[in-house]
C-alpha positions as CSV (number, residue, x, y, z in Angstrom):
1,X,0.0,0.0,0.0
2,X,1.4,3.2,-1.0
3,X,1.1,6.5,0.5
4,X,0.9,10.1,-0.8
5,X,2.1,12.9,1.4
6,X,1.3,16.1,-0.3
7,X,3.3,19.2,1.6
8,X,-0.1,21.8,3.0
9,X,1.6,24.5,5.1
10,X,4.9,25.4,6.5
11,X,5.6,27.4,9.8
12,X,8.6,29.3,11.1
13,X,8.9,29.0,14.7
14,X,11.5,31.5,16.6
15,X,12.5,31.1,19.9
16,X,13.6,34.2,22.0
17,X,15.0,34.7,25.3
18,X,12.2,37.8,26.9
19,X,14.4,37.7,30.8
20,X,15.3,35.7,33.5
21,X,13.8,34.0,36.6
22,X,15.1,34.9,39.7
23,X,17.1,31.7,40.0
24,X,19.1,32.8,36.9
25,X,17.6,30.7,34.2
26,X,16.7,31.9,30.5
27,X,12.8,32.6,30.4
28,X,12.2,31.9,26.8
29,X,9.0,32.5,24.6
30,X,8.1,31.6,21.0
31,X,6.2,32.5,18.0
32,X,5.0,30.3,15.1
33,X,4.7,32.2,12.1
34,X,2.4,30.9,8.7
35,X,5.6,30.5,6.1
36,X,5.0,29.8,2.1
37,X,5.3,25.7,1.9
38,X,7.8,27.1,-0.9
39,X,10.0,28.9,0.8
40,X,13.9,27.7,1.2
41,X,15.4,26.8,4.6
42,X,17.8,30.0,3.7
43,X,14.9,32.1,3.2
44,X,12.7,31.5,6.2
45,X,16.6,31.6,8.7
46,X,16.8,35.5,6.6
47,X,13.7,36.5,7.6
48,X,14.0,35.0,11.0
49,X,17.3,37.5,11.2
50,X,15.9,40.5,9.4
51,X,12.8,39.9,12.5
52,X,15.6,39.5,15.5
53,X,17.0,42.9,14.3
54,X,13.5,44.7,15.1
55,X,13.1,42.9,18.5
56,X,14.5,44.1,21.7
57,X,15.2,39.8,23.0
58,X,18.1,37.8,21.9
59,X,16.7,35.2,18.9
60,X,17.7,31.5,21.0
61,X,16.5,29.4,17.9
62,X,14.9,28.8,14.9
63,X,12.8,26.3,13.7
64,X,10.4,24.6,10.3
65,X,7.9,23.0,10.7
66,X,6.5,21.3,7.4
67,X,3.2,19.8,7.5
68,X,1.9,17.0,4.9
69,X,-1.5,15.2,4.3
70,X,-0.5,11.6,3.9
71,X,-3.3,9.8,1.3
72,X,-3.7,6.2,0.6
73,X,-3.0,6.0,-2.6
74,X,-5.8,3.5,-3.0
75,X,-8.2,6.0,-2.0
């Protein structure tokens, strides 16, 4: 049985450090962010660094997410 994925949606997910707890440790937030299923890897880590340089927290990490809709092919 075969299977057809068939790429829907990507997201862009940044991580960012927004303080610290009173122990010392990172508090860290993040944002997921609709990104073209098109887009390159290079593309979506440019914008992700063109975005850091507006924010006033430290960009920790970035991440893709790629979501498919997997189809029996027998469907």
């Amino acid at each position: 049985m075969a299977v057809i994925s068939s790429q829907t949606d990507s997201v862009m997910v940044l991580e960012v450090q927004t303080g610290l707890t009173p122990a010392g440790a990172p508090i860290l937030s993040s944002r997921s962010i609709n990104v073209k299923a098109a887009a390159t890897d290079q593309d979506i880590l440019d914008v992700a660094t063109a975005m850091q340089a507006l924010s006033e927290y430290p960009l920790i990490s970035v991440e893709r997410e790629d979501h498919f809709d997997l189809v029996d092919d027998a469907v």
